[in-house]
Steps between C-alpha positions, in 0.01 A plus 500: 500500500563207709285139408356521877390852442328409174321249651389672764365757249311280301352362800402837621357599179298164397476291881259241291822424291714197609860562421621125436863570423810779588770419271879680483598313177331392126541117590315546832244710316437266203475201761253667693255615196483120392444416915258720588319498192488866519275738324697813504901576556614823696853541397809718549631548144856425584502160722809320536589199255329728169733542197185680319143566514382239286401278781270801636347486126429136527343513841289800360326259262393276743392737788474854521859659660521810685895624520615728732821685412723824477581492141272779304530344129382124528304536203771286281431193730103548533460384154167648497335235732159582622601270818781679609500844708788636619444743820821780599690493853492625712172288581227705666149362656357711207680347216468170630152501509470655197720214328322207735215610355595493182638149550165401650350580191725308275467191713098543443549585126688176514282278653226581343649492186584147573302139407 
């Protein structure tokens, strides 16, 4: 699925959501989490620039992550992170608000979790 199409998607599904950042590479991503201060990440698993999926694990303890990919065994690079959801392409309205609302409720889980 294409970044523009994404967005639009998540737009669609959750219009009070602001989408701060669209991001083709790790770098860009990583720079735009610490920007934007953001509260959640929408990512495509395999963005250009990432060796390996640590990264994804990192962000994932500091915001919840939602990934969006192809691959049917990600399980190895979840690590068993409550904050990380990983939803199948091809991307339907459906399964993005099913996943969107999942993320909703990890952002609230971690906001109210915090001081």
């Amino acid at each position: 699925i294409q970044r523009a199409a994404m967005v639009d998607l998540i737009k669609a599904t959750k219009p009070e959501w602001r989408v701060v950042a669209d991001t083709a590479t790790v770098a860009d991503t990583e720079a735009a989490v610490k920007a934007h201060r953001a509260h959640a990440a929408v990512l495509d698993l395999h963005l250009r620039g990432m060796r390996d999926t640590r990264w994804i694990q990192a962000l994932a303890a500091q915001m919840p992550v939602l990934c969006v990919t192809g691959e049917t065994d990600t399980g190895a690079w979840q690590g068993g992170l409550l904050t990380l959801l990983q939803v199948l392409k091809p991307l339907t309205r459906v399964k993005m608000t099913e996943a969107l609302d999942w993320l909703e409720k990890a952002i609230a889980a971690r906001q109210a979790a915090s001081p």
